[in-house]
C-alpha positions in Angstrom: 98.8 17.5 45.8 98.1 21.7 46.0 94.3 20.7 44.6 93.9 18.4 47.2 95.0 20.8 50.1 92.3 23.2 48.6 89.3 20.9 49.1 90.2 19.1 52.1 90.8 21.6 54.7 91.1 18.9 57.4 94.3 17.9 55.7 95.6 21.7 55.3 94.6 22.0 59.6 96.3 18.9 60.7 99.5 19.5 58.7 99.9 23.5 59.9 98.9 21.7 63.6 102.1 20.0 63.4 104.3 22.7 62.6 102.4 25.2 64.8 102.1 22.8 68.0 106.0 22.6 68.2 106.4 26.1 68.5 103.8 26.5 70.5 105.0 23.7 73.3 108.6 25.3 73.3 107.2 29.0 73.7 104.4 27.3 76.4 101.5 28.3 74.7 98.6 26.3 74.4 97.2 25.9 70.5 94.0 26.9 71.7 92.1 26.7 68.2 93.3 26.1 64.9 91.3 27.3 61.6 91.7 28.1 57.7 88.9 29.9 56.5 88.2 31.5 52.9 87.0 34.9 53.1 86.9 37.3 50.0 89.0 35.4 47.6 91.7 35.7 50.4 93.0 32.3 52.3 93.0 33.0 55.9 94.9 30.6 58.4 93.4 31.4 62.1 95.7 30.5 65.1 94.4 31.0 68.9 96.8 31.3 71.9 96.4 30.9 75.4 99.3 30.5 78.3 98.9 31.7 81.6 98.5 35.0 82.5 97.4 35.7 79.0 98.8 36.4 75.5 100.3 39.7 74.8 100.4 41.3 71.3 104.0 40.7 71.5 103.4 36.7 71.9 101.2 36.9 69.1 103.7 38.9 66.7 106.8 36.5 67.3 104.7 33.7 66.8 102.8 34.7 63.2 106.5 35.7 62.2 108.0 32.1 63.1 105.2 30.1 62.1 104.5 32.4 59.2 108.2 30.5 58.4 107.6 27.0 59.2 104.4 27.6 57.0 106.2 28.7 53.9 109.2 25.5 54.6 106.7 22.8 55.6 103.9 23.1 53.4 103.7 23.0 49.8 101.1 24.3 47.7 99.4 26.4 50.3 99.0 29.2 48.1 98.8 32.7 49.6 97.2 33.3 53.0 97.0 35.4 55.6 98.1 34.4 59.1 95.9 35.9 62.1 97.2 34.9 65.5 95.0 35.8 68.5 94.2 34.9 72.0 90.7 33.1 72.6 89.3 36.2 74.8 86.6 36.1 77.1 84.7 33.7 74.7 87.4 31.1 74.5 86.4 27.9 73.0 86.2 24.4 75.7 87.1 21.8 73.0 88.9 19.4 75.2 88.3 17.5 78.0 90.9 19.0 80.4 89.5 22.3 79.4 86.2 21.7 80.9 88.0 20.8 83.9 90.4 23.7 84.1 87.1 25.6 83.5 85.1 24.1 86.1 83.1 26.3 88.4 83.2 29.1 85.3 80.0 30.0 83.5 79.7 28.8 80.1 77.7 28.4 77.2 76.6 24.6 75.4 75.3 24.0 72.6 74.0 20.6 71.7 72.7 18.8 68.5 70.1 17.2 70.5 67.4 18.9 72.2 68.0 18.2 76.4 64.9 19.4 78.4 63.6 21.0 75.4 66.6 22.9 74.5 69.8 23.0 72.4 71.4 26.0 74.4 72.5 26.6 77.6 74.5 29.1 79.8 75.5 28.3 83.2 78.3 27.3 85.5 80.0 24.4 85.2 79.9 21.9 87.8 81.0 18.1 87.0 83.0 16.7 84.9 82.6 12.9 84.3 84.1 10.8 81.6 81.7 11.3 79.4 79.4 13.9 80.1 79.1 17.7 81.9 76.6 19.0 84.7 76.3 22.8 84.7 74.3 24.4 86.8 71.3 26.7 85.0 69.2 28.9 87.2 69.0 26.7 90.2 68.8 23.8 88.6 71.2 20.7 87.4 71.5 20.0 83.5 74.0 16.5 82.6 74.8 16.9 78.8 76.8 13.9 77.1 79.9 14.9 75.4 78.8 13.6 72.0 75.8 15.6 72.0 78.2 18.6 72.0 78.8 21.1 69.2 80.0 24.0 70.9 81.0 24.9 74.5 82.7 28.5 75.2 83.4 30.2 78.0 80.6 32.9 78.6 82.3 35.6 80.5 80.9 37.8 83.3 
């Protein structure tokens, strides 16, 4: 089972996901973004935090203590990591639906795996949100991008 964890990271995410999004839900924080990244020979499990009004360094110390706990109970074979628990910042990631919408009339950035107009990138302020696509507004003008074209959408900041 440990070797399996080790090349399947999808596995590793979903199963720390459902000890983490407990937590989360009774503290009222939103599980933002979840990652488990190998850097230097040293395992490193990423959490990002969001709840209104921000996350404070305190939020993000009680957290990597408790979960840090549920980790070492729940999961078997994880090895030794290193838990980082952040807020998303001024570049926060839009990776579900109801983000684009609490987002909406922010500017933002899109990429896409399909050129639109000629381009994979775009920054501007987002404007609709239909089932399955965005419109954002870029320098006067209106760009509708599917959802499945997609890679990446953040928040762009001032």
């Amino acid at each position: 089972m440990g070797v399996m964890l080790k090349k399947d990271n999808s596995m590793l995410i979903e199963k720390i996901k459902e000890v983490a999004q407990p937590l989360c839900q009774a503290e009222n924080f939103e599980l933002v973004h979840l990652e488990y990244a190998n850097s230097h020979r040293e395992n490193i499990v990423r959490l990002f935090l969001d709840k209104p009004g921000g996350i404070t360094v305190a939020d993000c110390v009680y957290v990597s203590r408790q979960l840090g706990d549920l980790i070492d109970i729940h999961i078997e074979n994880i090895g030794s990591y290193r838990l980082e628990v952040s807020s998303p910042g001024p570049n926060r990631p839009l990776n579900k639906k109801e983000d684009f919408h609490r987002f909406k009339g922010e500017r933002v950035k899109i990429e896409t795996r399909e050129l639109i107009e000629s381009q994979k990138k775009f920054t501007g302020i987002l404007e609709i949100i239909n089932d399955d696509s965005v419109v954002i507004a870029v320098d006067g003008r209106r760009v509708e991008i599917s959802d499945h074209v997609i890679t990446k959408a953040i928040l762009a900041g001032q």
